[in-house]
Structures are given as C-alpha cells and as structure tokens.
DSSP file (Angstrom, degrees, kcal/mol; ACC not computed):
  #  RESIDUE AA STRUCTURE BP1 BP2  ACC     N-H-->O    O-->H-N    N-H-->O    O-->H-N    TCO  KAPPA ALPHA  PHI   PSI    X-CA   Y-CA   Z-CA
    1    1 A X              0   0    0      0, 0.0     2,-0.3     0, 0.0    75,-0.2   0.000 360.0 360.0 360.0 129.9  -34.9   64.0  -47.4
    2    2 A X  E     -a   76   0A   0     73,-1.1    75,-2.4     2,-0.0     2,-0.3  -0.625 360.0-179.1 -73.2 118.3  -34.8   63.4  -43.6
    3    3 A X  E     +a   77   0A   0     -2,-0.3     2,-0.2    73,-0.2    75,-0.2  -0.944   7.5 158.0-132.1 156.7  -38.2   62.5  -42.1
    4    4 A X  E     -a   78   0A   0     73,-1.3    75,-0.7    -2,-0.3    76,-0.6  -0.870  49.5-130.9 174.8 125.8  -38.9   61.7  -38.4
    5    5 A X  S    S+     0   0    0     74,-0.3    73,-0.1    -2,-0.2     3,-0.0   0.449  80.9 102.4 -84.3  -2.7  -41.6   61.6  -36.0
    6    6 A X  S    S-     0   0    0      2,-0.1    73,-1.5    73,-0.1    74,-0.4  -0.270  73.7-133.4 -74.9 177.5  -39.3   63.7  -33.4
    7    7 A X  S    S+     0   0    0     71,-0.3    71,-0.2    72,-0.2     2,-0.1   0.324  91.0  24.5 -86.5 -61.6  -40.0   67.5  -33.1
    8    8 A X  S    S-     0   0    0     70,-0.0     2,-0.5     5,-0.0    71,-0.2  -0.397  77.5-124.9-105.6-169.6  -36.1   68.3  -33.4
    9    9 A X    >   -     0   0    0      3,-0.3     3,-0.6    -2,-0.1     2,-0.3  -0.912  36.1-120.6-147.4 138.9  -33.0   66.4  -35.0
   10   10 A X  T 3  S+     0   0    0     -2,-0.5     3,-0.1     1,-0.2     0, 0.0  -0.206  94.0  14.6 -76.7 126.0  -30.4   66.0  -32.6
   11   11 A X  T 3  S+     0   0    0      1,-0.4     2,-0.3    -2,-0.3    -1,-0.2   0.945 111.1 103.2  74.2  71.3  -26.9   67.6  -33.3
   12   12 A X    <   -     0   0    0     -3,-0.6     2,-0.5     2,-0.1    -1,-0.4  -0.677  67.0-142.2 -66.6 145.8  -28.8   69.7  -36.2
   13   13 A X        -     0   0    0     -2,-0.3    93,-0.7    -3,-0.1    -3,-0.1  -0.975  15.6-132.5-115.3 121.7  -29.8   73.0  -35.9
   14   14 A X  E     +B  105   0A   0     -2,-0.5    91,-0.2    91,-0.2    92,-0.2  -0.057  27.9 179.5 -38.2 173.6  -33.6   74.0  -37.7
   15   15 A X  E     +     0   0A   0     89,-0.6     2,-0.3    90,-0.1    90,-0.1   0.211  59.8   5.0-140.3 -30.5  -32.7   77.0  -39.7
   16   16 A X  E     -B  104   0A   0     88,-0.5    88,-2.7     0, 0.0     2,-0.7  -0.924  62.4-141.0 179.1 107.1  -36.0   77.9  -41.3
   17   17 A X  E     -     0   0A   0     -2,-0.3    86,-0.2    86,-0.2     3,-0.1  -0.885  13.3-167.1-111.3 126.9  -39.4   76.3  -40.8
   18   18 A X  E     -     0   0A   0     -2,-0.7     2,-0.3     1,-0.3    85,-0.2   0.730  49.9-101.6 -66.2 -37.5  -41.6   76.0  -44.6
   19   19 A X  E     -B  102   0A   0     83,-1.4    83,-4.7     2,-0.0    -1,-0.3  -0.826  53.4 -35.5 132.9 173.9  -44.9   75.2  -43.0
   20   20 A X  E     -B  101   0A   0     -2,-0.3     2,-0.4    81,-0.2    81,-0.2  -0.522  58.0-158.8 -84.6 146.9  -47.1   72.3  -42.4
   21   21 A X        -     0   0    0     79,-2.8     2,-0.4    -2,-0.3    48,-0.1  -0.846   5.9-165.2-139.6 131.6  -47.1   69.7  -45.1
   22   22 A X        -     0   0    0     -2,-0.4     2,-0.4    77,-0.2    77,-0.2  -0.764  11.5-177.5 -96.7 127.9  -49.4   67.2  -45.8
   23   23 A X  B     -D   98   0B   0     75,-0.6    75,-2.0    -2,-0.4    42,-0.2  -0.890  10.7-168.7-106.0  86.3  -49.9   63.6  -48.1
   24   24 A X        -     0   0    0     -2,-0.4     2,-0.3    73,-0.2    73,-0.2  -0.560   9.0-170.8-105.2 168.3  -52.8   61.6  -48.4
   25   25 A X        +     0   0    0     71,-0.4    71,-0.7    -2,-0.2     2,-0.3  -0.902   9.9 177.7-151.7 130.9  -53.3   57.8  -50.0
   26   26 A X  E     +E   95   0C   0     -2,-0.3     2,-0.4    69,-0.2    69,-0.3  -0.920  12.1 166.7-126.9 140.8  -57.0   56.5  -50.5
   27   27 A X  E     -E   94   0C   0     67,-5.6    67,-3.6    -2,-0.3     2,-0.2  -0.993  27.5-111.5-150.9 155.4  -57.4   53.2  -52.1
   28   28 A X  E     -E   93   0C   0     -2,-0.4    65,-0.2    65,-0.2     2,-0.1  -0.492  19.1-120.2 -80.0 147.4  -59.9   50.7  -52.6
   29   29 A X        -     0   0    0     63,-2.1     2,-0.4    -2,-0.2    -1,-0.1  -0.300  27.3-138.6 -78.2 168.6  -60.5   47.5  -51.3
   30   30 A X     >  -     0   0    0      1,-0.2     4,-3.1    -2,-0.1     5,-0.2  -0.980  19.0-125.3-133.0 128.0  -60.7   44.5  -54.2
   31   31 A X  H  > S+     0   0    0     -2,-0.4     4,-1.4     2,-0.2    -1,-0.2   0.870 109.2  54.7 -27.3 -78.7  -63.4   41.9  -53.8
   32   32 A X  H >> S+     0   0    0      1,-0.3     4,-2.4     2,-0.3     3,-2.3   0.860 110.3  49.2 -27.5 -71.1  -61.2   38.9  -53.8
   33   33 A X  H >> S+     0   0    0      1,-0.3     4,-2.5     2,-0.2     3,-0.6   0.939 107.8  55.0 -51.9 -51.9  -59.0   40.6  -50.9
   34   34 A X  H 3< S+     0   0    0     -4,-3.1     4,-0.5     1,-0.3    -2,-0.3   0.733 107.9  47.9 -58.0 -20.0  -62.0   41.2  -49.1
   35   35 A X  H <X S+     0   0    0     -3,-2.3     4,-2.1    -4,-1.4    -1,-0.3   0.889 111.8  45.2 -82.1 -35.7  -62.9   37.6  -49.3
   36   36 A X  H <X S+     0   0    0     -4,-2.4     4,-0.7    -3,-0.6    -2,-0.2   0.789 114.4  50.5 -83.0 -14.9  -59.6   36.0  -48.2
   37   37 A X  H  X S+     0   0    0     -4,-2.5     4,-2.0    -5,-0.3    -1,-0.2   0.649 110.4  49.7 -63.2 -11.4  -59.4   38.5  -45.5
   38   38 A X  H  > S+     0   0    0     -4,-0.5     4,-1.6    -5,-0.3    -2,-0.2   0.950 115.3  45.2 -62.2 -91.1  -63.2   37.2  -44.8
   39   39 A X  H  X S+     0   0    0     -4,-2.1     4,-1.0     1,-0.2    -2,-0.2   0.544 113.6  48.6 -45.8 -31.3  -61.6   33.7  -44.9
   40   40 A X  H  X S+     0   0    0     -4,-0.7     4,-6.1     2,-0.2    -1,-0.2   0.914 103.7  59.3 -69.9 -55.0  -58.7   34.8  -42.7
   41   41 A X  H  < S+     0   0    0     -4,-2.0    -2,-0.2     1,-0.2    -3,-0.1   0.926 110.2  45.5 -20.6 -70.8  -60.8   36.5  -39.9
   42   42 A X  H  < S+     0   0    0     -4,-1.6    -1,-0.2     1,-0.2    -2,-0.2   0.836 123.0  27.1 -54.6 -49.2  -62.5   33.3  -39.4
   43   43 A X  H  < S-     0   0    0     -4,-1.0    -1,-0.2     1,-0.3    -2,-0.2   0.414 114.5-112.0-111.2  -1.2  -59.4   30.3  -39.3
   44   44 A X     <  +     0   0    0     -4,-6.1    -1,-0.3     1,-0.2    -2,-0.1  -0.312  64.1 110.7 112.6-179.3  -56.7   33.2  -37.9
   45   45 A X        -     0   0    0     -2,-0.1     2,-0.4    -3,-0.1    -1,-0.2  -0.154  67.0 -77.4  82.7 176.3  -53.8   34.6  -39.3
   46   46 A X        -     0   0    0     -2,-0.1     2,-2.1    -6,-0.0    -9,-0.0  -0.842  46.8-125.7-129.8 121.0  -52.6   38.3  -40.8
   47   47 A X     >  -     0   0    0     -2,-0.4     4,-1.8     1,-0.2   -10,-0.1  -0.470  19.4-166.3 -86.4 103.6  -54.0   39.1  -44.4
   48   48 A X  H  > S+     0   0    0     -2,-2.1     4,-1.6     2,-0.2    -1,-0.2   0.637  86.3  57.4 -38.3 -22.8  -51.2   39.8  -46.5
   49   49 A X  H  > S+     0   0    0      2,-0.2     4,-1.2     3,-0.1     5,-0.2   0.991 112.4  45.8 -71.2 -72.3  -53.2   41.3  -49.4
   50   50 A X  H  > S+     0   0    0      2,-0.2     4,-1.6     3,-0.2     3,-0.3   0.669 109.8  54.0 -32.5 -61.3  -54.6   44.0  -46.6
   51   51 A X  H >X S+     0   0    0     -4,-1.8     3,-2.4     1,-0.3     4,-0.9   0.945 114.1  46.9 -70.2 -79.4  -50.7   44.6  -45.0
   52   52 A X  H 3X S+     0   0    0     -4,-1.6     4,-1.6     1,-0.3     5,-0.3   0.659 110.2  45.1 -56.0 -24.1  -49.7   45.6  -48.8
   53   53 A X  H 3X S+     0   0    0     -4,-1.2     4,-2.3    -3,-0.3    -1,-0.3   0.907 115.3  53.4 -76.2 -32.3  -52.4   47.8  -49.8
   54   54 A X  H <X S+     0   0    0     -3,-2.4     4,-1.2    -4,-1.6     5,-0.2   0.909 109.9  44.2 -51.4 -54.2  -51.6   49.1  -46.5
   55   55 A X  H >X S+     0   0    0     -4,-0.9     3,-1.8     2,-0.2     4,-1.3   0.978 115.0  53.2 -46.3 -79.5  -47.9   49.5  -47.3
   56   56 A X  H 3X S+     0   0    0     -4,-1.6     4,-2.2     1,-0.3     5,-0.3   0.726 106.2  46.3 -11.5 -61.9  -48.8   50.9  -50.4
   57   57 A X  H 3X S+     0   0    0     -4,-2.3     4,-1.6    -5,-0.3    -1,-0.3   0.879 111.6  47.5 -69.3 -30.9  -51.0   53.4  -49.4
   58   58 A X  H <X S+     0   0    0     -3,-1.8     4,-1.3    -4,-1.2     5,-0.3   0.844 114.4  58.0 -86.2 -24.7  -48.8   55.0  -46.4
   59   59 A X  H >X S+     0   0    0     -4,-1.3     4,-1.6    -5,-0.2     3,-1.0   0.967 106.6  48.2 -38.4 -85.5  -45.8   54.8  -49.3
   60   60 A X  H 3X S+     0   0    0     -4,-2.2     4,-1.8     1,-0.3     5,-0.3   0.782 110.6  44.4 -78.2 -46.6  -47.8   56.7  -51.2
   61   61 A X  H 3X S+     0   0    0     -4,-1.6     4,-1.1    -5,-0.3    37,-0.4   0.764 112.1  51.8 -72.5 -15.6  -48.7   59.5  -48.8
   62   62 A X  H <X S+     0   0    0     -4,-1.3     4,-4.3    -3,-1.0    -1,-0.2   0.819 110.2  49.8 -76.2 -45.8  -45.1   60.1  -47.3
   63   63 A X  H  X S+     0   0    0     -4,-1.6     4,-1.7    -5,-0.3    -2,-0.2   0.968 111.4  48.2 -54.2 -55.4  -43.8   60.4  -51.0
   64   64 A X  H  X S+     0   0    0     -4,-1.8     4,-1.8     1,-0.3    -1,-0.2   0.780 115.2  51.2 -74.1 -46.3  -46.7   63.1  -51.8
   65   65 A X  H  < S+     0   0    0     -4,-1.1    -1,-0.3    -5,-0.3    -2,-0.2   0.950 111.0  42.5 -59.0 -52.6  -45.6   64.8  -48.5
   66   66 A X  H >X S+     0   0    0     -4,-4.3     3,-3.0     2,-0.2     4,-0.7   0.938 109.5  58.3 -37.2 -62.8  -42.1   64.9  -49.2
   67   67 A X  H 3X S+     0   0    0     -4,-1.7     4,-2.1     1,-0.5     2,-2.0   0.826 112.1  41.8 -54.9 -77.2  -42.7   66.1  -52.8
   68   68 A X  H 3< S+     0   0    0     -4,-1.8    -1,-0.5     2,-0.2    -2,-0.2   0.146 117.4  48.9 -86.3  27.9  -44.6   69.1  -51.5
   69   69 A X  H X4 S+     0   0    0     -3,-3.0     3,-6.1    -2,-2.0     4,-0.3   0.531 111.4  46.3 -89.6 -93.5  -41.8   69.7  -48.5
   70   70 A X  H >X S+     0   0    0     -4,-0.7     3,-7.3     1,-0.3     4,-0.6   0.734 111.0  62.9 -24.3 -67.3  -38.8   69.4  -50.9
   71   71 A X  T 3< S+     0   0    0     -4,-2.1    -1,-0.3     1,-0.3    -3,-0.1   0.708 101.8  46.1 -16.6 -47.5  -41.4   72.1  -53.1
   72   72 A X  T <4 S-     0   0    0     -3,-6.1    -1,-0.3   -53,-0.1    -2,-0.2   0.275 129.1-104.6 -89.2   6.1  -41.2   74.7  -50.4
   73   73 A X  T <4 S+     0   0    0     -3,-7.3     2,-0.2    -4,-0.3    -3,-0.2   0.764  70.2 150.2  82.8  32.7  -37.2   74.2  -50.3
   74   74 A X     <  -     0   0    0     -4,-0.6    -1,-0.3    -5,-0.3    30,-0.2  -0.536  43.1-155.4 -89.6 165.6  -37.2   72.3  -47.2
   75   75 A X  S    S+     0   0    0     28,-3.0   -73,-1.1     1,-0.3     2,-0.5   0.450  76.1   9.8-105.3 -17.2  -34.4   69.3  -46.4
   76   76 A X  E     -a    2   0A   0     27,-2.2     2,-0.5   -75,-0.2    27,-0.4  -0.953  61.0-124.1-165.7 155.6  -36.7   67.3  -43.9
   77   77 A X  E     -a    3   0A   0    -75,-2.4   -73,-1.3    -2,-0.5     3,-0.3  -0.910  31.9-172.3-106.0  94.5  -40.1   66.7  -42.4
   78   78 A X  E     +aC   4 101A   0     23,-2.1    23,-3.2    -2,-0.5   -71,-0.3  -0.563  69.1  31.0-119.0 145.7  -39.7   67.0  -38.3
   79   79 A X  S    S-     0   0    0    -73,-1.5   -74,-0.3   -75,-0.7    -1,-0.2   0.933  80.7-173.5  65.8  48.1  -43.0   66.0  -36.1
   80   80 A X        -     0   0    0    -76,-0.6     2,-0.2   -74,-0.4    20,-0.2  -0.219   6.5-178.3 -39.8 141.5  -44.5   63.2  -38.6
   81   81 A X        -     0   0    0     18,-1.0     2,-0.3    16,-0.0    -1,-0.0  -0.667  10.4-158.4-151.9 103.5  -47.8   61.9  -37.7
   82   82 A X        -     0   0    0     -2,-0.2     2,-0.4    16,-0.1    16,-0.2  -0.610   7.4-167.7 -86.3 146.5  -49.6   59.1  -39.7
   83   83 A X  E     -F   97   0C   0     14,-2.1    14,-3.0    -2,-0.3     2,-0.7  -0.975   4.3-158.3-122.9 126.0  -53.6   58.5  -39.5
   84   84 A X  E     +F   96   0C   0     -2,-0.4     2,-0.3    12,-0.2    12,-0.3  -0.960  15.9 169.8-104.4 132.9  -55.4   55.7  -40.8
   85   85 A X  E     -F   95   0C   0     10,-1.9    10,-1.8    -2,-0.7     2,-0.4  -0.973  34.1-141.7-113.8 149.8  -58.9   55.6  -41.6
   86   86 A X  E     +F   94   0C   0     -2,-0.3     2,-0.3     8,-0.2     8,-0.3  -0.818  36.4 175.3 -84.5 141.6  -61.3   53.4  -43.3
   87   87 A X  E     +F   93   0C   0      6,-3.5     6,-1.9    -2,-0.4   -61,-0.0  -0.877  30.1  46.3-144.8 178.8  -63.7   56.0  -45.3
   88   88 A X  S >  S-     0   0    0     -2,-0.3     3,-3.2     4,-0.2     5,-0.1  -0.006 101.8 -16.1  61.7-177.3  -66.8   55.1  -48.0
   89   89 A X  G >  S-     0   0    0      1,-0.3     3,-1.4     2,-0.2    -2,-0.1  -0.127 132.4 -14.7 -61.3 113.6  -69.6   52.9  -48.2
   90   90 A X  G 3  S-     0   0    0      1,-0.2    -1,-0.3     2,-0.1    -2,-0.1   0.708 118.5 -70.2  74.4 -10.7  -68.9   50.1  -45.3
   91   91 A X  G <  S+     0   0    0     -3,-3.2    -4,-0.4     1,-0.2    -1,-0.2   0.489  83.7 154.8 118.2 -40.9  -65.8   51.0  -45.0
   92   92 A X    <   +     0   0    0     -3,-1.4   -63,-2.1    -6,-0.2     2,-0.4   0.188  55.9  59.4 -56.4 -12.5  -64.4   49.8  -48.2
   93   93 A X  E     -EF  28  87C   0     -6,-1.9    -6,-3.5   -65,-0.2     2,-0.2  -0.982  64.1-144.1-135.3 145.0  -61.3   52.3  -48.6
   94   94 A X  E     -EF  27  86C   0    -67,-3.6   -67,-5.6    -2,-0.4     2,-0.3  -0.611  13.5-162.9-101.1 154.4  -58.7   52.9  -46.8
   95   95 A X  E     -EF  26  85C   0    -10,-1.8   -10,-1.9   -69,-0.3     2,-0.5  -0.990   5.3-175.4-125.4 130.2  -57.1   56.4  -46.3
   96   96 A X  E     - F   0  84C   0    -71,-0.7     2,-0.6    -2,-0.3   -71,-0.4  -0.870   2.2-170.1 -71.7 136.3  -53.8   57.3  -45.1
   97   97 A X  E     - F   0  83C   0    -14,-3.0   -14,-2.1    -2,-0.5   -73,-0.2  -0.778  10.0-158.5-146.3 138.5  -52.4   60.6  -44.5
   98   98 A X  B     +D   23   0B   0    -75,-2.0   -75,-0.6    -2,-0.6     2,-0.2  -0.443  18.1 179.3 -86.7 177.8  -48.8   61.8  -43.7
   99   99 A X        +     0   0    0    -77,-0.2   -18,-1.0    -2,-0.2     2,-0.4  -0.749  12.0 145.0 -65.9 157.2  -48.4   65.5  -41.9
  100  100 A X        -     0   0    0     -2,-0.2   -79,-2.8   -20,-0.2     2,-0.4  -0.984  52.6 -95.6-160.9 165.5  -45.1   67.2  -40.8
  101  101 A X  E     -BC  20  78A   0    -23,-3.2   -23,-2.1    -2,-0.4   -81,-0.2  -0.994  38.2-141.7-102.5 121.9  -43.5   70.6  -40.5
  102  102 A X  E     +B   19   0A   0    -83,-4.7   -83,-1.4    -2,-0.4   -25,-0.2  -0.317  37.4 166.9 -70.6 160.3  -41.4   71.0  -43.6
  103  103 A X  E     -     0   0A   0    -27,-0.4   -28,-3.0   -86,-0.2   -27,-2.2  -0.876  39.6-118.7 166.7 166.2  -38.1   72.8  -42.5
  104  104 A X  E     +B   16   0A   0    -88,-2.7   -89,-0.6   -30,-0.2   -88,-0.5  -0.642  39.7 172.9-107.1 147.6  -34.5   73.8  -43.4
  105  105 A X  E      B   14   0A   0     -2,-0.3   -91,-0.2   -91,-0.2   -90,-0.1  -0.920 360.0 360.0-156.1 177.8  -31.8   72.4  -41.2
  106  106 A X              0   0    0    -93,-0.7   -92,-0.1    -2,-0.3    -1,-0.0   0.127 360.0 360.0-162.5 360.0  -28.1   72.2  -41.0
C-alpha cells in the first residue's frame, strides 16, 4: 500500500476516495529507560531505548492505519499526518497516531 504525506500522487489519477483513516500506538514508559534517559539528559547524548519505543510505536500506528485503509478497499493513504503526544500520569506514555484519506488510485 502506497502511503505519503502529499495530498495527490503524481502521474496517478485518485479514482475513489474511502474516507479518513486513522491508527493509534500508546505505550508505556519502563522504569529502567526512564532512568538511563534520566542519566542521558544530564552527560548528553540521544536515548536509544526512547528512539525505539518511539519507532515502535509510530510502526505500530501506520500498520493499524493501513489495515483499516486496505479494509475500505483502498490502494493508498494520501495526506498522512503523524502526532506525538506524551499522555498519563507525568507523562509516562507516549501516544502516536497516524491519519490519512484512504483512496483508490490508478
């Protein structure tokens, strides 16, 4: 399935637009990570633990979008837009969430 933050897809023609479609990812933070990201803050550097749950989590909300595009008989997801947010007590989970307009192209 063709996904893209574009609007159109160039030298394709839309055929059919399915509707807006949506994915979301929440996941929790794990003590431990929160302590060597703690530990990074402080002496510098980019916390790996944090970038994969991160990966992980926008992974997971693009698949869940697709799924429910492909559902409605779409080929591709045109006007993409990811959001991150932190949500719960402090902060402590991160959310991601995919939207798109499912559509038919050619």
């Amino acid at each position: 399935m063709l996904v893209t933050t574009t609007d159109n897809l160039e030298g394709k023609q839309i055929t059919e637009y399915k509707g807006l479609v949506v994915g979301e990812a929440i996941l929790g933070a794990n003590v431990f990570k929160d302590l060597f990201a703690s530990i990074r803050d402080i002496v510098g550097g980019r916390s790996g633990a944090y970038e994969q749950e991160l990966e992980k989590a926008r992974g997971i909300a693009l698949s869940e979008m697709q799924a429910k595009a492909q559902y409605l008989g779409a080929n591709a997801v045109v006007g993409v837009d990811l959001d991150y947010e932190t949500v719960g007590q402090g902060g402590s989970m991160l959310m991601v969430t995919a939207a798109g307009t499912a559509v038919v192209y050619r």
